[in-house]
MDAnalysis code that builds the backbone (N, CA, C; Angstrom):
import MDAnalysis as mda
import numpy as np

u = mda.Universe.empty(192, n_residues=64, atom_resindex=np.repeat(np.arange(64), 3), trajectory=True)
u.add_TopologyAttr("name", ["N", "CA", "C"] * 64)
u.add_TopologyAttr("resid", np.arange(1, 65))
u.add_TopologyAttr("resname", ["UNK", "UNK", "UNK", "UNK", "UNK", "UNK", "UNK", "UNK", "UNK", "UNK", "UNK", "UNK", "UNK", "UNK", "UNK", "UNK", "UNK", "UNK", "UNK", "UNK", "UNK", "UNK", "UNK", "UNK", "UNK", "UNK", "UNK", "UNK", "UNK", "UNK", "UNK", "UNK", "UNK", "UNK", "UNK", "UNK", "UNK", "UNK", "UNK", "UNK", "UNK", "UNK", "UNK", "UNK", "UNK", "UNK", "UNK", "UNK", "UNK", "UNK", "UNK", "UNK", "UNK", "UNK", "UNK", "UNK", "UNK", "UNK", "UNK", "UNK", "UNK", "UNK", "UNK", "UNK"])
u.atoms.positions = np.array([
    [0.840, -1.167, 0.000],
    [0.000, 0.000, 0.000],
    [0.896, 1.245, 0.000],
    [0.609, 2.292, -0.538],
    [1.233, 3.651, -1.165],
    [0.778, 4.607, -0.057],
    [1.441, 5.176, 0.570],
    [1.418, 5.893, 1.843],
    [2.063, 7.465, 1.189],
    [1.430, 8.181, 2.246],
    [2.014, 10.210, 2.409],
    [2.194, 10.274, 3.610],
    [3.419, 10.923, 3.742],
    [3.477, 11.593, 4.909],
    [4.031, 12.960, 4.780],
    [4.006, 13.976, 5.993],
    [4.057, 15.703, 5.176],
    [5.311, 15.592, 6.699],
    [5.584, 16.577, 6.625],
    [6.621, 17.068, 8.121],
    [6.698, 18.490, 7.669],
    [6.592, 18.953, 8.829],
    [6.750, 20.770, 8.728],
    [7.636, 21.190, 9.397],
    [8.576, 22.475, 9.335],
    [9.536, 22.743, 9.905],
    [9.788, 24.318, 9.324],
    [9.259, 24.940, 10.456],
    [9.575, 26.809, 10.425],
    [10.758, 26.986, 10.487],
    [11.187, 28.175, 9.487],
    [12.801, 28.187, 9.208],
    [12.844, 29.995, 9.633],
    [14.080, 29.901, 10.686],
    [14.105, 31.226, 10.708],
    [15.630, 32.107, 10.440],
    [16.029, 33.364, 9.878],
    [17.156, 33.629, 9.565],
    [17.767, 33.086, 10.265],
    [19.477, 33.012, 9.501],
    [20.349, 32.394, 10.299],
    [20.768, 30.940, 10.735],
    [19.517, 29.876, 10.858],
    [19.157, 29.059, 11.595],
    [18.625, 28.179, 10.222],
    [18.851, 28.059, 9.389],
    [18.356, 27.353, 8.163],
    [19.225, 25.929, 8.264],
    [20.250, 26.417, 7.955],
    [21.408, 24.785, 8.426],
    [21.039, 23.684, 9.119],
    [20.480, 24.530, 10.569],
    [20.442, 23.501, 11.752],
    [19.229, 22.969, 11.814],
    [18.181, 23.929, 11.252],
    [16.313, 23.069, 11.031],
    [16.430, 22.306, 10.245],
    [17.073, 22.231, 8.736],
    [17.368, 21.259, 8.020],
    [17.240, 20.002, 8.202],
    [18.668, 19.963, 8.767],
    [19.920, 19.053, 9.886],
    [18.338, 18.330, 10.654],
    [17.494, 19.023, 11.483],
    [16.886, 18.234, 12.169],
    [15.482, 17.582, 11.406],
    [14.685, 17.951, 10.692],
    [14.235, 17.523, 9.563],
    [14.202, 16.551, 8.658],
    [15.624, 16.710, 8.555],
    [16.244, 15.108, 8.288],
    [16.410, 14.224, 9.051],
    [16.771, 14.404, 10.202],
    [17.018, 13.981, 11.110],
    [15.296, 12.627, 11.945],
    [14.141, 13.772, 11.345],
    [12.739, 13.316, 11.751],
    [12.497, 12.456, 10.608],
    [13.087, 13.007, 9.718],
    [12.244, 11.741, 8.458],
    [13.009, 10.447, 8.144],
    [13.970, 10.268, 8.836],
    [14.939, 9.395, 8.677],
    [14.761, 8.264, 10.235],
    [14.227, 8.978, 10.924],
    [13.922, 8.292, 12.440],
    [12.635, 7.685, 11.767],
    [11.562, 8.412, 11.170],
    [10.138, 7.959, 10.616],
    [10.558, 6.723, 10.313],
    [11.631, 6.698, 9.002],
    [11.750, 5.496, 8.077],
    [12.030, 4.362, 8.842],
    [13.056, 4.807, 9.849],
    [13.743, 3.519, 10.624],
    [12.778, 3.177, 11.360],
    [11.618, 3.296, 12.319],
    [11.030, 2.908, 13.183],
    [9.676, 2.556, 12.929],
    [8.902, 2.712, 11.623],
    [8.196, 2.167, 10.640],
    [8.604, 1.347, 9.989],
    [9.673, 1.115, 9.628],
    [10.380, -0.033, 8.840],
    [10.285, -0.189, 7.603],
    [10.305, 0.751, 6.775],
    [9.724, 1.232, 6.039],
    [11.022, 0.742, 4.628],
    [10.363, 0.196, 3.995],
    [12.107, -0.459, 2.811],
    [11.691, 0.005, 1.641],
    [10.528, 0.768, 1.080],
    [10.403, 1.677, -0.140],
    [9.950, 2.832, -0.307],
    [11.087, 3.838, -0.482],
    [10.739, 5.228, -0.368],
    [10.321, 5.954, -2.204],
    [9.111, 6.013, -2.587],
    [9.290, 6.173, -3.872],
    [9.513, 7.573, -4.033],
    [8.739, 8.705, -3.375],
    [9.545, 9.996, -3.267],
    [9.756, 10.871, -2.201],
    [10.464, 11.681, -2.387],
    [11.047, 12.965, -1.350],
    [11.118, 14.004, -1.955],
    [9.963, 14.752, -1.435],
    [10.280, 16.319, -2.083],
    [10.429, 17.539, -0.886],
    [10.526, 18.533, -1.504],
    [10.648, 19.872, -0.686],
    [9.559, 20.722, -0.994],
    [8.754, 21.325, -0.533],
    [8.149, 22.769, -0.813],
    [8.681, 24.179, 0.360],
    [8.248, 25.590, -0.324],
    [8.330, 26.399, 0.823],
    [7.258, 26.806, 1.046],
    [7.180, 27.127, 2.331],
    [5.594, 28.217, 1.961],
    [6.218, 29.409, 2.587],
    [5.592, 30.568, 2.632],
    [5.866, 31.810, 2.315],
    [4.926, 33.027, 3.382],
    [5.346, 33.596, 3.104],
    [4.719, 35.049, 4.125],
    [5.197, 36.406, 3.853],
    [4.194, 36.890, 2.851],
    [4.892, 38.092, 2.241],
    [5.775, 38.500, 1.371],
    [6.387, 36.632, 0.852],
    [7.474, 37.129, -0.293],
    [8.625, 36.242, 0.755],
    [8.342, 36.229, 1.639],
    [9.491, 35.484, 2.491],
    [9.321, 34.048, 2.937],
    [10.265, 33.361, 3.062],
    [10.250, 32.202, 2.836],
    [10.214, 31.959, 4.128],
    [9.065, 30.666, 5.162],
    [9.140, 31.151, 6.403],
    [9.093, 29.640, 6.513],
    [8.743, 28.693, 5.992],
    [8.843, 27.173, 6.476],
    [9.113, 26.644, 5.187],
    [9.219, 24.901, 5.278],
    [9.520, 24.139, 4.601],
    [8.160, 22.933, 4.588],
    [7.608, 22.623, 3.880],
    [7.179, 21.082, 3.794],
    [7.711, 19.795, 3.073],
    [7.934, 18.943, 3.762],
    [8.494, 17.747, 3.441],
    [7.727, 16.423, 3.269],
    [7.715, 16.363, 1.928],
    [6.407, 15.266, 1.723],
    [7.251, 13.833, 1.259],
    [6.880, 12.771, 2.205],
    [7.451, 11.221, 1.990],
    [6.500, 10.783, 1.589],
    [6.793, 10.140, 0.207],
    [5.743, 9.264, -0.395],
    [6.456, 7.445, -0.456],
    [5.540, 6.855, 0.497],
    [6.504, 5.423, 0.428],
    [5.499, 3.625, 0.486],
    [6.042, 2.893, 0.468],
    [5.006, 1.765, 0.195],
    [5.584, 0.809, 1.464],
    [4.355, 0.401, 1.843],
    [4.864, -0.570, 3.197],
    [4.750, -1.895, 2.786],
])
């Protein structure tokens, strides 16, 4: 079965590196502790506020 999952993560100046870093950090704990052995995609979006880029969405699309 073909599964979504989203993860959100507010990015603020300066501090982009290290939200990343943990982000990855969540979707990679997801995979391991679901057990999860087919990831068909990984994308990025931003969303925005005024022209400014203020979070990230992270969408895992995978099959159990």
């Amino acid at each position: 079965m073909i599964k979504v999952k989203t993860f959100g993560e507010p990015l603020q100046p300066f501090k982009a590196h290290r939200e990343m870093s943990e982000l990855d950090a969540r979707v990679n704990s997801f995979i391991a502790e679901n057990g999860i052995s087919r990831v068909i995609s990984l994308s990025d979006a931003t969303t925005q506020d005024n022209g400014s880029t203020c979070g990230l969405i992270r969408v895992l699309v995978y099959e159990e």
